[in-house]
PDB file of N, CA, C and O in Angstrom:
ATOM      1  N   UNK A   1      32.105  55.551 135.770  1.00  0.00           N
ATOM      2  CA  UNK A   1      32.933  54.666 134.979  1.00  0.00           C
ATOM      3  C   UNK A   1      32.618  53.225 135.371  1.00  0.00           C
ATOM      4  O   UNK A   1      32.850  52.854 136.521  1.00  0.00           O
ATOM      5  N   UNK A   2      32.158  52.492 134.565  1.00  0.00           N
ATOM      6  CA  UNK A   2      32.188  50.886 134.220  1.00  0.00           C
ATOM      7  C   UNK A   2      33.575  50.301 135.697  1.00  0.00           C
ATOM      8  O   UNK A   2      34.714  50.715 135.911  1.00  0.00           O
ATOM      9  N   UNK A   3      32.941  49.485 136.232  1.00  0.00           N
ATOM     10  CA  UNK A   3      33.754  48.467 136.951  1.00  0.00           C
ATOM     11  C   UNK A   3      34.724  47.705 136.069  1.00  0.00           C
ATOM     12  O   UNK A   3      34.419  47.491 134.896  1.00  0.00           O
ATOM     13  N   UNK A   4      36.077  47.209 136.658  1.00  0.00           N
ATOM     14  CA  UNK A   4      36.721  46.399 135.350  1.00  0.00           C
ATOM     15  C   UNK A   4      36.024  45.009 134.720  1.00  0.00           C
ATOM     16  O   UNK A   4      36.282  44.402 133.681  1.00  0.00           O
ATOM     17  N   UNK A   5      34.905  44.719 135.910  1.00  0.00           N
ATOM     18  CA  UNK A   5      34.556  43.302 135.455  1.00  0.00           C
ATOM     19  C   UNK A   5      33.416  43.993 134.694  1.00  0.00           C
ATOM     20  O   UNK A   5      33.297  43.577 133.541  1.00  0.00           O
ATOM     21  N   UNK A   6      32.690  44.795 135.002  1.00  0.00           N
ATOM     22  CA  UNK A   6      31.687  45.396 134.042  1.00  0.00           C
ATOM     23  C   UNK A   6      32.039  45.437 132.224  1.00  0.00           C
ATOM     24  O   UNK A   6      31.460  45.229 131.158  1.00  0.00           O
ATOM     25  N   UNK A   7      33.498  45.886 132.793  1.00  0.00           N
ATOM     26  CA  UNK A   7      34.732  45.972 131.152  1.00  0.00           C
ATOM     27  C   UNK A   7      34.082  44.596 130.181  1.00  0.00           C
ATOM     28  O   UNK A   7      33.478  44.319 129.145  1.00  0.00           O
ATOM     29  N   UNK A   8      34.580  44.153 131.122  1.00  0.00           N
ATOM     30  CA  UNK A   8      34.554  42.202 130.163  1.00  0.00           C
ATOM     31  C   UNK A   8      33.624  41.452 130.126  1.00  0.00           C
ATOM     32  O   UNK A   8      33.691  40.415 129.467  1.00  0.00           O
ATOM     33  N   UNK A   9      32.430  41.826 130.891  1.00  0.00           N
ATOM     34  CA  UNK A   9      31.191  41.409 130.793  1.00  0.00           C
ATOM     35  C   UNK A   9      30.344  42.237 130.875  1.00  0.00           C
ATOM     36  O   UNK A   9      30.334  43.378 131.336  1.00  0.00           O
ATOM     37  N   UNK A  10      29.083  41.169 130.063  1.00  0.00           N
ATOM     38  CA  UNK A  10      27.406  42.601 130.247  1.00  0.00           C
ATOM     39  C   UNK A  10      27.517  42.910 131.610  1.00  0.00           C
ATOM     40  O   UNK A  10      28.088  42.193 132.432  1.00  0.00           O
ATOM     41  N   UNK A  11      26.723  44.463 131.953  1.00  0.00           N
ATOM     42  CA  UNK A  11      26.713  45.056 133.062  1.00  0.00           C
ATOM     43  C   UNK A  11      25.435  43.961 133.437  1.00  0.00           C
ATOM     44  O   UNK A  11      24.773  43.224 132.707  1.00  0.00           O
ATOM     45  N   UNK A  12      25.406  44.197 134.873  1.00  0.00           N
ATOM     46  CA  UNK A  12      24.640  43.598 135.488  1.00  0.00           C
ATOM     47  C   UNK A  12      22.619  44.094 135.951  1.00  0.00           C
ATOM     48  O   UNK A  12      22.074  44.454 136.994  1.00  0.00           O
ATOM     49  N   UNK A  13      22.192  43.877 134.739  1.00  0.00           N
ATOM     50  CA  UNK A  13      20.539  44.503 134.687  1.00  0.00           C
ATOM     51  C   UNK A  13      19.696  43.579 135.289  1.00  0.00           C
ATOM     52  O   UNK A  13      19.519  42.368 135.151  1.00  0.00           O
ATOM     53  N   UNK A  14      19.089  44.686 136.183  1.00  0.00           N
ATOM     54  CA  UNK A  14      17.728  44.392 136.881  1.00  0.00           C
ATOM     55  C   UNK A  14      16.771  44.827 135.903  1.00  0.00           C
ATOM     56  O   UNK A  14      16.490  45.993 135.626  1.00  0.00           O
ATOM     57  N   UNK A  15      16.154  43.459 135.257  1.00  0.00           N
ATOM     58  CA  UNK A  15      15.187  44.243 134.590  1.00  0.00           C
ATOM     59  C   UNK A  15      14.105  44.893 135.846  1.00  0.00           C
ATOM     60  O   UNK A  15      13.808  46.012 135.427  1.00  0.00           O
ATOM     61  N   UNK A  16      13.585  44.727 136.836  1.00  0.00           N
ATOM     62  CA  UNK A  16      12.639  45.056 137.463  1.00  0.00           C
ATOM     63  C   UNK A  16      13.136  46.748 137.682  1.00  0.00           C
ATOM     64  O   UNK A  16      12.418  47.490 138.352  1.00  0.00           O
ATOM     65  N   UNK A  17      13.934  47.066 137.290  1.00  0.00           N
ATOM     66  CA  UNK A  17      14.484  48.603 137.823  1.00  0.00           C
ATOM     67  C   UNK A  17      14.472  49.102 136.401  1.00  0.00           C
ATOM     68  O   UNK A  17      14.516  50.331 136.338  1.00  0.00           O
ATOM     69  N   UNK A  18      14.431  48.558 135.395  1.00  0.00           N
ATOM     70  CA  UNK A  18      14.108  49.621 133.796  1.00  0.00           C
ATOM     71  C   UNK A  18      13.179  49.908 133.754  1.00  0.00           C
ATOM     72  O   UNK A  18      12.091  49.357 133.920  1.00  0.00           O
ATOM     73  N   UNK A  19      13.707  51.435 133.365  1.00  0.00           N
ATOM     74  CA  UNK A  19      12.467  52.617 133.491  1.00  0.00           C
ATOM     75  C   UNK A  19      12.598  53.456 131.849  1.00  0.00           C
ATOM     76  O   UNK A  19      13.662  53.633 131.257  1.00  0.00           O
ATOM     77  N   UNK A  20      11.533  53.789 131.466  1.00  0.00           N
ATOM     78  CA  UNK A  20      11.815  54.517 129.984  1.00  0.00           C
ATOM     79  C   UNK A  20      11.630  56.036 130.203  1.00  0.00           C
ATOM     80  O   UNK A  20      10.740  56.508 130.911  1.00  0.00           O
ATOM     81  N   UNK A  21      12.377  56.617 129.658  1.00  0.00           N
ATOM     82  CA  UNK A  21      12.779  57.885 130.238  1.00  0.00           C
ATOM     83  C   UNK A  21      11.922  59.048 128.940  1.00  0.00           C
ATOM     84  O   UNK A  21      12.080  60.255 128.757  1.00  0.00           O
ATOM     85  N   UNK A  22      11.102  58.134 128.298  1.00  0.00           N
ATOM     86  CA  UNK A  22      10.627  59.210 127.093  1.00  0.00           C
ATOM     87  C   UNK A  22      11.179  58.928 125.724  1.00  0.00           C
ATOM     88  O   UNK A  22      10.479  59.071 124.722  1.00  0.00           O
ATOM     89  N   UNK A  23      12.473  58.514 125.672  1.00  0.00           N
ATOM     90  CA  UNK A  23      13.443  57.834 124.232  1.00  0.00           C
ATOM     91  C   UNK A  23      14.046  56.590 124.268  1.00  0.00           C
ATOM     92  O   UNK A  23      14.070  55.690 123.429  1.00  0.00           O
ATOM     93  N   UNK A  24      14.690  56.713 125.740  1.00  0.00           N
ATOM     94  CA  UNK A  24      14.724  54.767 125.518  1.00  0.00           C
ATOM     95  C   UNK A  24      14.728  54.253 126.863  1.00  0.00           C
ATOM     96  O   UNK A  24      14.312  55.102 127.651  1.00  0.00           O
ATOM     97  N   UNK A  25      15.035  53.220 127.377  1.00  0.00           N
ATOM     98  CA  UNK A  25      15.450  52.420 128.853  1.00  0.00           C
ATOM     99  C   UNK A  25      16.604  52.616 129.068  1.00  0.00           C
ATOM    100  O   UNK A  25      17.545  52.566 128.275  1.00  0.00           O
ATOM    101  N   UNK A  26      16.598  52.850 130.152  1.00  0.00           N
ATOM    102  CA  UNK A  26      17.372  53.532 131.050  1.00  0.00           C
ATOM    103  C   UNK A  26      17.464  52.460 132.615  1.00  0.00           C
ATOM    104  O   UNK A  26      16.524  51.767 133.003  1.00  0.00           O
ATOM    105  N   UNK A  27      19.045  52.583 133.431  1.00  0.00           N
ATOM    106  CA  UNK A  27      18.754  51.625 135.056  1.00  0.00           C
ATOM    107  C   UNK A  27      20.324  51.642 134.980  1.00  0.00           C
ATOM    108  O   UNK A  27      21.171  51.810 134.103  1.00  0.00           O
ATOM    109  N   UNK A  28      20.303  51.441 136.036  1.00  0.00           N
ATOM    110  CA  UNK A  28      21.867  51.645 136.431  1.00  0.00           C
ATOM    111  C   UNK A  28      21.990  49.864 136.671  1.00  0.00           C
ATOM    112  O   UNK A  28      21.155  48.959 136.650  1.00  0.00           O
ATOM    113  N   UNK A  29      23.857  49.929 136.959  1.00  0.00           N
ATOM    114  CA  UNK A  29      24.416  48.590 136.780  1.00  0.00           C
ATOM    115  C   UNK A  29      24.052  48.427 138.329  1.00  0.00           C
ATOM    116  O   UNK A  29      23.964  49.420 139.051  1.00  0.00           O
ATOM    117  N   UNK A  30      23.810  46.912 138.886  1.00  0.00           N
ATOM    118  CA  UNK A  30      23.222  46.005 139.897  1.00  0.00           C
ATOM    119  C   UNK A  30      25.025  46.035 140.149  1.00  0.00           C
ATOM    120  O   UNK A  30      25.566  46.236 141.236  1.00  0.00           O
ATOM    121  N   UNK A  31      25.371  45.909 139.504  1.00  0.00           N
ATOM    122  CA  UNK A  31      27.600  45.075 139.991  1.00  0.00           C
ATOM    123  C   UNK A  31      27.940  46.333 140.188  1.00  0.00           C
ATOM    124  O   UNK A  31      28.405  46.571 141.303  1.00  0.00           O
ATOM    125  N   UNK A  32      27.828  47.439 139.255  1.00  0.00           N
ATOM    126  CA  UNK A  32      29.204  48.887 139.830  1.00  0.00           C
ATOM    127  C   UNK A  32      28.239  50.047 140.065  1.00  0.00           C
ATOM    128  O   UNK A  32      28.632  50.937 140.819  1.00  0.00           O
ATOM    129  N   UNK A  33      26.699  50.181 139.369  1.00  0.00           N
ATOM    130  CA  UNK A  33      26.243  51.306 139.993  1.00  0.00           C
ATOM    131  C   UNK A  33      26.086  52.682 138.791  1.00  0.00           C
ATOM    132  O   UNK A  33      25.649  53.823 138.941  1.00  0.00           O
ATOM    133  N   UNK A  34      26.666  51.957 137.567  1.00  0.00           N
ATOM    134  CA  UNK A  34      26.949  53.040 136.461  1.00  0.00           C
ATOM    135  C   UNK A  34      25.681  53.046 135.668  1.00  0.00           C
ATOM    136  O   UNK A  34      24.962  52.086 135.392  1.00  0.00           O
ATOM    137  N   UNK A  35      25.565  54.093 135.407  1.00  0.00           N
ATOM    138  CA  UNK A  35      23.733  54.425 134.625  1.00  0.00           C
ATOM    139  C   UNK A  35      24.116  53.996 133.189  1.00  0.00           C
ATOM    140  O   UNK A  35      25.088  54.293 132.494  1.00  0.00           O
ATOM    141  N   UNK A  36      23.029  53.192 132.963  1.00  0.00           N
ATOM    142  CA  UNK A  36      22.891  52.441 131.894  1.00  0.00           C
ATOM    143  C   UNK A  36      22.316  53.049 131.453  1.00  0.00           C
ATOM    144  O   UNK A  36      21.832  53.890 132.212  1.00  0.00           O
ATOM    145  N   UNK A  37      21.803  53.175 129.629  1.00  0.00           N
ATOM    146  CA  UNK A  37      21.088  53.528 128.654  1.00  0.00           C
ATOM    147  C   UNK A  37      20.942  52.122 127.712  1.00  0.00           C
ATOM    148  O   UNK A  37      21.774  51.214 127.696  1.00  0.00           O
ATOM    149  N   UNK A  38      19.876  52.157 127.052  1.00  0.00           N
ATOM    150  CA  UNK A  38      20.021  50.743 125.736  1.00  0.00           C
ATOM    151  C   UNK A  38      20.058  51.164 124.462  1.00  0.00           C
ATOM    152  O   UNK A  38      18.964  51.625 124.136  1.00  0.00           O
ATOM    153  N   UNK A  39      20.861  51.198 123.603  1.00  0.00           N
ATOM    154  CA  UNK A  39      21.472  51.777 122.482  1.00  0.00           C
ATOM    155  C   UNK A  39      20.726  50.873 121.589  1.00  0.00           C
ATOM    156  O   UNK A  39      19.930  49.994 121.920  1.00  0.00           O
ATOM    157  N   UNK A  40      21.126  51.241 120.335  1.00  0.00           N
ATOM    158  CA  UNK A  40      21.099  50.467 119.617  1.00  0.00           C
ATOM    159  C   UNK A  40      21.929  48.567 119.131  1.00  0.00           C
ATOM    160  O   UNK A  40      21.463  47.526 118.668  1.00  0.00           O
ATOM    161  N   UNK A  41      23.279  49.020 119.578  1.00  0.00           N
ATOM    162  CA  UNK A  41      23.748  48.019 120.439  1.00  0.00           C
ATOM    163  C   UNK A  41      23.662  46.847 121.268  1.00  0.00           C
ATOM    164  O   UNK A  41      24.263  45.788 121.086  1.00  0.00           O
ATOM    165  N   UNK A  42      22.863  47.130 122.195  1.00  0.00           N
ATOM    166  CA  UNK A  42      22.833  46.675 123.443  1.00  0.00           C
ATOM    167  C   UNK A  42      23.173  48.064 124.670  1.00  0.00           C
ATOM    168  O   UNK A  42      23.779  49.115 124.463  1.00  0.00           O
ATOM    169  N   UNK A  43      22.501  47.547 125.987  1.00  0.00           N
ATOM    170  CA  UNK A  43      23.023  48.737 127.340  1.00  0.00           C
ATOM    171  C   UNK A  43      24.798  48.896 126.976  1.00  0.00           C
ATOM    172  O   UNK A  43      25.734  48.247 126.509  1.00  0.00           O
ATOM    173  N   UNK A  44      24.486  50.179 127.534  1.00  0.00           N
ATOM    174  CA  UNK A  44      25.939  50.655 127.258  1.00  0.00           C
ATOM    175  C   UNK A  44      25.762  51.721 128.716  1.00  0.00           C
ATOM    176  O   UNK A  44      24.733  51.865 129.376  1.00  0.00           O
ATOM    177  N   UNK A  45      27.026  52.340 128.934  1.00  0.00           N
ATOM    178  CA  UNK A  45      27.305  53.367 130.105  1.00  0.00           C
ATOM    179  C   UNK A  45      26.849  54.486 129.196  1.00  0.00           C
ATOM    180  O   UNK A  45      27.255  54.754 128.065  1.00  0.00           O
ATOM    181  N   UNK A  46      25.515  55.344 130.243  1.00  0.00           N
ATOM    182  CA  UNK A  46      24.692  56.700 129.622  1.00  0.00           C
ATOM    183  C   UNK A  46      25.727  58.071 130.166  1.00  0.00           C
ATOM    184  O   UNK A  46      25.890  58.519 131.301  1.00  0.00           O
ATOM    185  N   UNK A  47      26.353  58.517 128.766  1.00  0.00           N
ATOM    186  CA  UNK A  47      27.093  59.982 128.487  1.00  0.00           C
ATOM    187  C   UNK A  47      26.024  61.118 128.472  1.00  0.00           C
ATOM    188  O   UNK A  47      25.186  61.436 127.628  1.00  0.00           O
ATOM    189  N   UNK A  48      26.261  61.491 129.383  1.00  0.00           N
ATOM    190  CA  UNK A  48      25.807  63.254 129.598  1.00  0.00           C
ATOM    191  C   UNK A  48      25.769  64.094 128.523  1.00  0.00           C
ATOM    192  O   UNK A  48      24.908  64.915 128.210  1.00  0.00           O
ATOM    193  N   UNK A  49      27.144  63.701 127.812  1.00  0.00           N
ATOM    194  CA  UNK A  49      27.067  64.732 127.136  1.00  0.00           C
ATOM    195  C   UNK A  49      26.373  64.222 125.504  1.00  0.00           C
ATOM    196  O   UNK A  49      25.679  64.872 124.722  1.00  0.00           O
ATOM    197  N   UNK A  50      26.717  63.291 125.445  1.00  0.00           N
ATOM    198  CA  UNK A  50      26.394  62.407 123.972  1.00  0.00           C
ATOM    199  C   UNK A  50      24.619  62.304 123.941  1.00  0.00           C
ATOM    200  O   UNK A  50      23.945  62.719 122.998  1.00  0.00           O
ATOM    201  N   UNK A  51      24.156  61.773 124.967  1.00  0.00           N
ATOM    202  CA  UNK A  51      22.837  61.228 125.303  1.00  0.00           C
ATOM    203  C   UNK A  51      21.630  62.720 125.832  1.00  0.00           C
ATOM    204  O   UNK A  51      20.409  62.742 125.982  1.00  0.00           O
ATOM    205  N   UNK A  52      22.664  63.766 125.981  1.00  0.00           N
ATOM    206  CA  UNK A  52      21.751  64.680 126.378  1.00  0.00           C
ATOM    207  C   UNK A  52      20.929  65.535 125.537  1.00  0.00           C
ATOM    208  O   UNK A  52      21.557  66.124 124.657  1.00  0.00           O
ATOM    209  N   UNK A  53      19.364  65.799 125.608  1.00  0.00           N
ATOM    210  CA  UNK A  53      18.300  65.102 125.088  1.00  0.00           C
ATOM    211  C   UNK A  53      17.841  66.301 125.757  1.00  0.00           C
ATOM    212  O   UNK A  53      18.528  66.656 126.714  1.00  0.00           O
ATOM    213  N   UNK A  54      16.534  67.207 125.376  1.00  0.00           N
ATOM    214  CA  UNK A  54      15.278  67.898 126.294  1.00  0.00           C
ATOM    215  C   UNK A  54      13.872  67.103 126.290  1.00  0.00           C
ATOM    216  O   UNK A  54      12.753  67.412 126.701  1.00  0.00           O
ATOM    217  N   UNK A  55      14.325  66.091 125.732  1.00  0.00           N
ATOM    218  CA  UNK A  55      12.868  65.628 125.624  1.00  0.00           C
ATOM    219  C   UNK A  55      12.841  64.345 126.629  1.00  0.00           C
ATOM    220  O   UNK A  55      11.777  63.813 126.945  1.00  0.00           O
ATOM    221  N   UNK A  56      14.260  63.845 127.159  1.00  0.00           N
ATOM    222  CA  UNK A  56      14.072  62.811 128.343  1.00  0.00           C
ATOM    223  C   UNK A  56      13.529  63.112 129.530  1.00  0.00           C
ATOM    224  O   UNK A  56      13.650  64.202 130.090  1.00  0.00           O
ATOM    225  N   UNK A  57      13.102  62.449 129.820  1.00  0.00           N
ATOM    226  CA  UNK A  57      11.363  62.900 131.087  1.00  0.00           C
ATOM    227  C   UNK A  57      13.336  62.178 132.571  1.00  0.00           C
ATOM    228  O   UNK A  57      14.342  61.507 132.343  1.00  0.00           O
ATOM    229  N   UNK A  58      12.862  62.797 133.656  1.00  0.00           N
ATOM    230  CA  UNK A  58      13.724  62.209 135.061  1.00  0.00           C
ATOM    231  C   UNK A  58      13.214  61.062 135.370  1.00  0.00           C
ATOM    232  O   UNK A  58      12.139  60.781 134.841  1.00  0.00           O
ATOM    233  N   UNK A  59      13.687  60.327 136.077  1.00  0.00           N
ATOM    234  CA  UNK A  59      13.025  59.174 136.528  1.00  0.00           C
ATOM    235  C   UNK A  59      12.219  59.469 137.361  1.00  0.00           C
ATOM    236  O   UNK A  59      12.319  60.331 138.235  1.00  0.00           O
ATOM    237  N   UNK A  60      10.940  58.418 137.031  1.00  0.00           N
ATOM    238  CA  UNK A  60       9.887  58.429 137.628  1.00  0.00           C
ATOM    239  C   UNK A  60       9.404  58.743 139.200  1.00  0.00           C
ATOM    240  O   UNK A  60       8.389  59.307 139.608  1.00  0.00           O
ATOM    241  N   UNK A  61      10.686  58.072 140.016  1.00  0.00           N
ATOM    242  CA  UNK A  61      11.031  58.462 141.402  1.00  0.00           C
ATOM    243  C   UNK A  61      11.561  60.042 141.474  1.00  0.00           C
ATOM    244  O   UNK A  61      11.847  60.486 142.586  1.00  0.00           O
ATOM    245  N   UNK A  62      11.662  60.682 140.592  1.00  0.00           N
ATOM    246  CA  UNK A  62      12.282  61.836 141.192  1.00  0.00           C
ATOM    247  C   UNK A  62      11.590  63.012 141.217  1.00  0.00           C
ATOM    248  O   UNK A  62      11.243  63.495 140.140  1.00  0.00           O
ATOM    249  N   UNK A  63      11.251  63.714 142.513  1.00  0.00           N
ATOM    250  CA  UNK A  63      10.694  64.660 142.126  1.00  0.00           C
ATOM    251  C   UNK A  63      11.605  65.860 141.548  1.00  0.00           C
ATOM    252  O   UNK A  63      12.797  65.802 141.851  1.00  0.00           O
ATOM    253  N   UNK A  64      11.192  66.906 140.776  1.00  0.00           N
ATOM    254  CA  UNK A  64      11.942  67.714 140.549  1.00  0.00           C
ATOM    255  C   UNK A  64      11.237  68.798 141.385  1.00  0.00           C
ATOM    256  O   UNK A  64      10.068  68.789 141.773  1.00  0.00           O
ATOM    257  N   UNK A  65      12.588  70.137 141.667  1.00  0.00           N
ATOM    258  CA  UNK A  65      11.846  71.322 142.132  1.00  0.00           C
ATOM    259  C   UNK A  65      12.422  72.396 141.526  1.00  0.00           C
ATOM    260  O   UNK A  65      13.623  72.545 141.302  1.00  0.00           O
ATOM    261  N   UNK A  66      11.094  73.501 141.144  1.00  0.00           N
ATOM    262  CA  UNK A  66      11.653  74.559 140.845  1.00  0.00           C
ATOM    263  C   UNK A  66      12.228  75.533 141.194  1.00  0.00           C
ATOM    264  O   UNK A  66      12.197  76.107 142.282  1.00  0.00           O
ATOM    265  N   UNK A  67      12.859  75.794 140.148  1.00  0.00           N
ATOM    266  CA  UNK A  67      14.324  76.959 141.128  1.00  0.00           C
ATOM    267  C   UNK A  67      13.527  78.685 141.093  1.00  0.00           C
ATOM    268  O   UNK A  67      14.161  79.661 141.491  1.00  0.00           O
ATOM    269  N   UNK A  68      12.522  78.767 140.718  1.00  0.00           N
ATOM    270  CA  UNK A  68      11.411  79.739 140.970  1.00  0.00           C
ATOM    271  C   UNK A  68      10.740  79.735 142.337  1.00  0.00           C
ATOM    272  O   UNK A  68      10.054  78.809 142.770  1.00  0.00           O
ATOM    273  N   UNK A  69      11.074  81.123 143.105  1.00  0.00           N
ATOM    274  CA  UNK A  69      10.460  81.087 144.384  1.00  0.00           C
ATOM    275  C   UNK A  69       9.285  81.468 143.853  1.00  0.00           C
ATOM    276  O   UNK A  69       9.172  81.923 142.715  1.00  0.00           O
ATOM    277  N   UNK A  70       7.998  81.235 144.966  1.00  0.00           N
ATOM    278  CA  UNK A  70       7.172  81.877 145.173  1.00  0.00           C
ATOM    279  C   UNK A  70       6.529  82.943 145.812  1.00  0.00           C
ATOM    280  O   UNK A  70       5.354  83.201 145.553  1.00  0.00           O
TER     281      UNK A  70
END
């Protein structure tokens, strides 16, 4: 959830931390920490459930692992 000052003003973007996730830019807020998405709009706070997508790639830093032993 958005900080209250986040409420009343743009969240606070690092552009040096936007990353494109496959559909759009993506980075969390620099002031509260809340994962950003860029809408059509403008950045807005990224919904799980609204925004969820199979075709968005993880961020680039992350490795993933599979839940398949070997």
């Amino acid at each position: 959830m958005l900080s209250m000052l986040c409420k009343f003003f743009d969240p606070a973007i690092n552009r040096r931390r936007v990353w494109h996730d496959g559909l759009e830019f993506r980075t969390n807020c620099d002031r509260c920490g809340a994962e950003l998405i860029r809408g059509e709009q403008g950045w807005r706070e990224f919904d799980a459930i609204r925004d969820d997508d199979p075709e968005r790639k993880p961020h680039p830093n992350t490795t993933e692992t599979s839940d398949i032993d070997a």
